[in-house]
KOLLO-790135 format. One line per field, with one value per residue: residue number from 0; residue in three letters; y negated, z negated, x of N, C-alpha, C in turn. Coordinates in steps of 0.2 Angstrom, whole numbers, always signed. Example, Ala and Ser with C-alpha at 12.3 -4.5 7.8 and 13.67 -1.06 7.14 Angstrom:
<atoms>
seq <- [0|1]
type <- [ALA|SER]
nc2 <- [+28|+11]
nc3 <- [-39|-35]
nc1 <- [+66|+64]
cac2 <- [+22|+5]
cac3 <- [-39|-36]
cac1 <- [+62|+68]
cc2 <- [+16|+0]
cc3 <- [-39|-39]
cc1 <- [+66|+64]
</atoms>
This chain:
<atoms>
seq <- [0|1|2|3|4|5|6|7|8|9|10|11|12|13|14|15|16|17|18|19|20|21|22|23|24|25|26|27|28|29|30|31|32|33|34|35|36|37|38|39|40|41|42|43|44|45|46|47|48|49|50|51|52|53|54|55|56|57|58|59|60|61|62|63|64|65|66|67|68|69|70|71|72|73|74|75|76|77|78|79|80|81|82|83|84|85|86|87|88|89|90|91|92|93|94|95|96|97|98|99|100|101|102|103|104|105|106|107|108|109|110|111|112|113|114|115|116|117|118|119|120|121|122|123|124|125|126|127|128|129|130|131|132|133|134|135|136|137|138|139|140|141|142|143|144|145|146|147|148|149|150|151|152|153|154|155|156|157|158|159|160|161|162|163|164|165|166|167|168|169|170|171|172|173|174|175|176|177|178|179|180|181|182|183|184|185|186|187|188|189|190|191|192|193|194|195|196|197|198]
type <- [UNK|UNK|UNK|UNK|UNK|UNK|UNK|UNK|UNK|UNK|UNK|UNK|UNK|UNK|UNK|UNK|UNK|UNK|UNK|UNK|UNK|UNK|UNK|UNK|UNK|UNK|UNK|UNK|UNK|UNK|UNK|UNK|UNK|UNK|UNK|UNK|UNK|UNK|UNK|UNK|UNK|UNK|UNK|UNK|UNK|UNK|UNK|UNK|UNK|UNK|UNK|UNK|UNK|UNK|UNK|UNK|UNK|UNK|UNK|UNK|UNK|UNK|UNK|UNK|UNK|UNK|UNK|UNK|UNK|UNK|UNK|UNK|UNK|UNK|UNK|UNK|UNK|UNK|UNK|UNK|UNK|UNK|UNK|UNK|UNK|UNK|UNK|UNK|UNK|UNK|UNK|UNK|UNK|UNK|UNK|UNK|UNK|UNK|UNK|UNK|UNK|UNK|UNK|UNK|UNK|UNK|UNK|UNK|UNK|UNK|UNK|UNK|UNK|UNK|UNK|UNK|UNK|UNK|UNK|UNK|UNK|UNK|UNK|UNK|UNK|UNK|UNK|UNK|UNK|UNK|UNK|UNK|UNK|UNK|UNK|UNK|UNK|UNK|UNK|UNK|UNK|UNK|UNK|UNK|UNK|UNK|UNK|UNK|UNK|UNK|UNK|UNK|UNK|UNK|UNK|UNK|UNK|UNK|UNK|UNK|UNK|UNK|UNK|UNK|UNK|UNK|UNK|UNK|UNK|UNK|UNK|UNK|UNK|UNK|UNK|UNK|UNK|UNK|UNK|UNK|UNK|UNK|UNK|UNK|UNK|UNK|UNK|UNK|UNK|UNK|UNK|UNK|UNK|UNK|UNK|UNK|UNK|UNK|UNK]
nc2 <- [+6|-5|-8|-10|-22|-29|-28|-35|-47|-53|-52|-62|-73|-74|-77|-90|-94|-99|-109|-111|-117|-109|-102|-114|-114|-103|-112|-114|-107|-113|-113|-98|-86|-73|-72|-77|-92|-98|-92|-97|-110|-112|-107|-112|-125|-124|-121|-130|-139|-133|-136|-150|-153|-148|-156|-166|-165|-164|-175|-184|-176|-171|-160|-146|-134|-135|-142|-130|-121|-129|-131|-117|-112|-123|-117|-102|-104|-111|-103|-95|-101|-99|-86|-83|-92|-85|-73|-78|-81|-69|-62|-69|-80|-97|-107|-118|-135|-140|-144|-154|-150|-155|-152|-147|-162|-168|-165|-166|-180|-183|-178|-186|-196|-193|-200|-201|-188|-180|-180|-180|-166|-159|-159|-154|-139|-136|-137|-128|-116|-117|-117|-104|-93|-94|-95|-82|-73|-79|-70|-59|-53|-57|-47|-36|-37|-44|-49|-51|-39|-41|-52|-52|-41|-51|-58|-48|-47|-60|-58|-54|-60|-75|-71|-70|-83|-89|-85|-90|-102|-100|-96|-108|-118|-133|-147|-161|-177|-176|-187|-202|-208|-222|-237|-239|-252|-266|-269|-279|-292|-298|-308|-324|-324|-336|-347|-345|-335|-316|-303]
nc3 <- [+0|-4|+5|+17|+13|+13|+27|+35|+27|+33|+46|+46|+42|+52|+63|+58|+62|+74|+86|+98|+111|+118|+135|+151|+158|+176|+189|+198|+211|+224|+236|+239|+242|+237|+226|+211|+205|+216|+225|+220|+221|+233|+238|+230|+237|+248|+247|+241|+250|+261|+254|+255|+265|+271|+265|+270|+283|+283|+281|+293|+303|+314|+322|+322|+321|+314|+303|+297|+298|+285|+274|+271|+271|+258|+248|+248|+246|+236|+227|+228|+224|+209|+206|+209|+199|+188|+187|+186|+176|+167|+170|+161|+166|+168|+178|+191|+194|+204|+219|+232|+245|+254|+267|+268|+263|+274|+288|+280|+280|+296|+299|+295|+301|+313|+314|+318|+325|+342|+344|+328|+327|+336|+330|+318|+320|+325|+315|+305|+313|+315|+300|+295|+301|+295|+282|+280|+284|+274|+264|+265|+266|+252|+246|+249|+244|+233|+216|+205|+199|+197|+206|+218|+219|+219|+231|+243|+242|+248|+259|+271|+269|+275|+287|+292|+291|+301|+312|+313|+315|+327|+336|+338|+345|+353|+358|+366|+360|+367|+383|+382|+394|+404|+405|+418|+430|+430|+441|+458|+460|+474|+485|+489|+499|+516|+517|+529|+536|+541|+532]
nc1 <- [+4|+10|+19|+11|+6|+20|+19|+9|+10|+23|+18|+11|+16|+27|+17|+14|+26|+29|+28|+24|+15|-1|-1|-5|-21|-22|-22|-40|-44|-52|-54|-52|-66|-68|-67|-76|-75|-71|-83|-93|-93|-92|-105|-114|-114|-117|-130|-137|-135|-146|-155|-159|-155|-167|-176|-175|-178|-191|-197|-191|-197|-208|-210|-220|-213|-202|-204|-210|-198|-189|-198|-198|-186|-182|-188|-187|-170|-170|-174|-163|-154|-156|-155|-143|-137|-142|-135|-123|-123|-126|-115|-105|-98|-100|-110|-107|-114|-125|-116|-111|-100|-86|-87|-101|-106|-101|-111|-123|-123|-123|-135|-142|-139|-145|-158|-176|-189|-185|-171|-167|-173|-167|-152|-155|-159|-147|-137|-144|-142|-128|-124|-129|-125|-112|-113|-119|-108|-100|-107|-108|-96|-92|-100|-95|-82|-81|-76|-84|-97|-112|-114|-109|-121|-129|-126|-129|-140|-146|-142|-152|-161|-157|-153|-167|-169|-160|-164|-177|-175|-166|-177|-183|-192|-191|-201|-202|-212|-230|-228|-240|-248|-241|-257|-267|-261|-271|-284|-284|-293|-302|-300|-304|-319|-319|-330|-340|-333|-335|-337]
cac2 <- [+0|-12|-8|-13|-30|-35|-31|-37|-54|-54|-54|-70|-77|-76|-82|-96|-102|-97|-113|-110|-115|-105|-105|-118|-107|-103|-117|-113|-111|-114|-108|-90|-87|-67|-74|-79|-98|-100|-93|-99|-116|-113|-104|-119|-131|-121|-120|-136|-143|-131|-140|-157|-154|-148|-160|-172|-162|-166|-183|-184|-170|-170|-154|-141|-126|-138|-142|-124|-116|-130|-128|-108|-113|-125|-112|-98|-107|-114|-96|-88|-103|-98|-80|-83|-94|-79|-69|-79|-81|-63|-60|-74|-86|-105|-107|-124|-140|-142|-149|-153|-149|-160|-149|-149|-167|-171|-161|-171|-186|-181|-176|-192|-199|-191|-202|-195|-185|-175|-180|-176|-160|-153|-161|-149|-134|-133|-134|-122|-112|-114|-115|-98|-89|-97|-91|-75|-72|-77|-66|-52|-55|-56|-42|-28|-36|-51|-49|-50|-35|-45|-59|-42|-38|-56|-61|-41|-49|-66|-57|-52|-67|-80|-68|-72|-90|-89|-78|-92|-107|-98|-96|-115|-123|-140|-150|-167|-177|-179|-194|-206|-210|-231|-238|-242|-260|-269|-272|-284|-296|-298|-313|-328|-327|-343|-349|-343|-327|-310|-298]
cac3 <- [+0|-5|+12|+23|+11|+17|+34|+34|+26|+39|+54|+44|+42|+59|+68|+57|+64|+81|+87|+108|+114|+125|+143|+153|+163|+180|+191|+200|+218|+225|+242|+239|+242|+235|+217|+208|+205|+224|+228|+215|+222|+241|+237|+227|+239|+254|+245|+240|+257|+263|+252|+252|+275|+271|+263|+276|+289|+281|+280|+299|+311|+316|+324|+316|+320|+311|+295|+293|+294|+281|+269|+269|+268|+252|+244|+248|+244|+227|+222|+228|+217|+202|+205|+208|+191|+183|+191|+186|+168|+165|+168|+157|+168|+171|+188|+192|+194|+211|+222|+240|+246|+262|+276|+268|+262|+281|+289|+280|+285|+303|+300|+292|+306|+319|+315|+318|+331|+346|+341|+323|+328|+337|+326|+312|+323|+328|+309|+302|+315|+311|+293|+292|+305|+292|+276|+281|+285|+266|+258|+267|+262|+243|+245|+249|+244|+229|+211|+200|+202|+197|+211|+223|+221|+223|+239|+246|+242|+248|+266|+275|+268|+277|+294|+295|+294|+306|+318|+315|+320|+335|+339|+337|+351|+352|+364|+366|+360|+372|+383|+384|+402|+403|+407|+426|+433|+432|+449|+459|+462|+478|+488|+487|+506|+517|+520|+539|+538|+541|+528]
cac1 <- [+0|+14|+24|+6|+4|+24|+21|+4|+13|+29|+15|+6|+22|+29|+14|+15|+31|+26|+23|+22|+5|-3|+1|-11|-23|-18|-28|-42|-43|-61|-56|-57|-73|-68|-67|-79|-77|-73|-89|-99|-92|-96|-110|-118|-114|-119|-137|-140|-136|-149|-163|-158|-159|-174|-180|-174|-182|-199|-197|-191|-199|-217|-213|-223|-209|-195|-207|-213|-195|-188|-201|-197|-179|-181|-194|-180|-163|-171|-174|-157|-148|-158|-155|-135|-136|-143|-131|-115|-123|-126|-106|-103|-98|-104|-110|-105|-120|-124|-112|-109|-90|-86|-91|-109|-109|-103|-116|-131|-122|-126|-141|-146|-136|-150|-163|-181|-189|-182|-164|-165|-175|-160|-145|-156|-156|-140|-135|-145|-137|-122|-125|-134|-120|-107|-116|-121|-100|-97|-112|-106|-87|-92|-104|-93|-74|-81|-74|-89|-103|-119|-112|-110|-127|-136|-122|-130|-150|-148|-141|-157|-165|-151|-154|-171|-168|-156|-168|-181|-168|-164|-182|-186|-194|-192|-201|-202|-221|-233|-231|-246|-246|-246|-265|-266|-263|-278|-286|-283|-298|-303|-297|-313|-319|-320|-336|-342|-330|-339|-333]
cc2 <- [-6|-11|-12|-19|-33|-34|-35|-47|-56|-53|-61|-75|-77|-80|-85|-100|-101|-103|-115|-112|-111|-107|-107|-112|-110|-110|-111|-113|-107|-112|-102|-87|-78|-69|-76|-88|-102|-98|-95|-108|-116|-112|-109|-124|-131|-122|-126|-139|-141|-136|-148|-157|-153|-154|-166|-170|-165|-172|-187|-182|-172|-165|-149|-136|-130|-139|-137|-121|-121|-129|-121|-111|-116|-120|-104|-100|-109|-108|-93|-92|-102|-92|-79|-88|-89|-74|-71|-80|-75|-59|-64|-79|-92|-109|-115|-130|-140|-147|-151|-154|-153|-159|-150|-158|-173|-171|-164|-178|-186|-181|-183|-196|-200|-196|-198|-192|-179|-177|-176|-169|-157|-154|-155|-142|-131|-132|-129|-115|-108|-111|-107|-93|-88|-92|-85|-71|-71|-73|-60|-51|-53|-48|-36|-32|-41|-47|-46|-44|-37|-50|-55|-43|-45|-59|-53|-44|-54|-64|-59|-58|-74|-75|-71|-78|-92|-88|-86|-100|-105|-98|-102|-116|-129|-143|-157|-169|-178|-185|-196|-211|-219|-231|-239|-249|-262|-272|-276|-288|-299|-305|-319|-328|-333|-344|-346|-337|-322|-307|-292]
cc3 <- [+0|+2|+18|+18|+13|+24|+36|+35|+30|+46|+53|+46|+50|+64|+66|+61|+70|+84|+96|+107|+120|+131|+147|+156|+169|+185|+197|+207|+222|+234|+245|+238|+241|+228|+216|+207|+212|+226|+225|+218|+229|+240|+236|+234|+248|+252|+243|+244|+261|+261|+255|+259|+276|+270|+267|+280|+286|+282|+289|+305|+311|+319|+320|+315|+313|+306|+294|+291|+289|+273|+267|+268|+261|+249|+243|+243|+236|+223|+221|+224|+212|+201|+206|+201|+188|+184|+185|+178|+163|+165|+166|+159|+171|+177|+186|+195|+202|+215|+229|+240|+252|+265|+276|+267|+269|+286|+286|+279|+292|+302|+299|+298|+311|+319|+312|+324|+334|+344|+332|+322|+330|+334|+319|+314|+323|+320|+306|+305|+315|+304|+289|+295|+298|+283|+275|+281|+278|+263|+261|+265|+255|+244|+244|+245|+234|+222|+207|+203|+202|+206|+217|+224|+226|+230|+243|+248|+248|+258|+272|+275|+273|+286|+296|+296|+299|+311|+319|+318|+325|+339|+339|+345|+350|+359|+364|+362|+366|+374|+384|+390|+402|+407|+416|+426|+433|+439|+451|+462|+471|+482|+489|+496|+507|+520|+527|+540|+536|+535|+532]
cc1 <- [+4|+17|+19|+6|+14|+23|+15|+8|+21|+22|+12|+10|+26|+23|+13|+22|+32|+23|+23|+19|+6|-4|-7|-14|-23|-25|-33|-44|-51|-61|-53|-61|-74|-68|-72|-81|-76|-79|-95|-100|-96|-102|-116|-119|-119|-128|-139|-139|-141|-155|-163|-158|-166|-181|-178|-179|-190|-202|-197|-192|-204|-217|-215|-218|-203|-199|-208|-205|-191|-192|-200|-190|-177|-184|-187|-173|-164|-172|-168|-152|-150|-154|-145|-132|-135|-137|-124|-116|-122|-120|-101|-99|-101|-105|-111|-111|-119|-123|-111|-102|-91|-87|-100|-110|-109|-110|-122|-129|-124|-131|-145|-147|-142|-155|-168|-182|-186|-174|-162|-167|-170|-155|-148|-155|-153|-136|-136|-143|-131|-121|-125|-129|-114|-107|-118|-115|-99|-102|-107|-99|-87|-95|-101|-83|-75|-78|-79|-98|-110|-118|-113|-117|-133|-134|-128|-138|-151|-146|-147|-162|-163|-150|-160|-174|-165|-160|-173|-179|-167|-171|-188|-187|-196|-193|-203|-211|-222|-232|-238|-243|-246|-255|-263|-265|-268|-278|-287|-291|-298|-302|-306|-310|-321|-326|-335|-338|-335|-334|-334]
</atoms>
């Protein structure tokens, strides 16, 4: 008993005069989108550029096909950041407040850029095209190679759902509004005959 209270008291005593600190930790690097805090990073930012187009889109289309697939996209995207919250809570890490990285916060500068109508209809298009081509790349990446298994499984979910936005972007038809033809010329009044001329 007295042999474990000196060594007991030789381990107290040494980590008191132990005075290293602990090595900073190593930095993080946010673009490896197989780690966890790189794709929690892209990931986020990738989704909240979805809504926040979205919610452009609504503000500036009148085409029916471009408000219905942004509505399905804000209603989708809003749930698959919830579910990669839960996700990155449940493996004890703090999924980071949603952020736009510069490729997304460029991108809804363009888009803003567009205007309204048949120009911002296809500047939005051609984004969620890419976007969804781009996105589907990193889910698939994480899904089979990512670090954390909860992450794995919501990058595997959120696949099929990010196809068939893509499916319904490529299957947008945008066509111009109907023109309203101008009125016709008003007609021209007939020339006042001169006395004594036969008509």
């Amino acid at each position: 008993m007295r042999k474990l209270a000196i060594l007991l008291g030789g381990a107290i005593a040494l980590a008191a005069c132990s005075t290293n600190p602990p090595p900073p930790p190593a930095p993080v690097d946010i673009n490896n989108v197989l780690l966890a805090p790189g794709f929690l990073a892209h990931a986020g930012s990738a989704n909240e550029y979805e809504i926040e187009a979205g919610q452009l889109a609504l503000q500036a289309s009148a085409n029916p096909g471009v408000r219905n697939l942004a509505n399905v996209i804000i209603a989708d995207h809003t749930a698959m950041g919830q579910q990669v919250a839960a996700a990155a809570t449940s493996a004890g890490l703090t999924p980071p407040p949603p952020t736009l990285l510069p490729a997304e916060q460029a991108m809804l500068d363009q888009l803003r850029a567009a205007g309204t109508g048949m120009s911002f209809d296809q500047a939005y298009q051609q984004q969620q095209i890419t976007a969804h081509q781009q996105a589907i790349e990193m889910m698939q990446g994480y899904a089979s190679g990512g670090d954390v298994p909860a992450l794995r499984t919501v990058a595997a979910n959120a696949i099929p759902v990010m196809q068939k936005h893509l499916a319904m972007a490529q299957a947008l038809v945008l066509t111009p509004p109907p023109t309203v033809p101008p009125p016709p010329p008003p007609m021209a009044a007939p020339a006042p005959g001169r006395a004594g001329e036969r008509g």
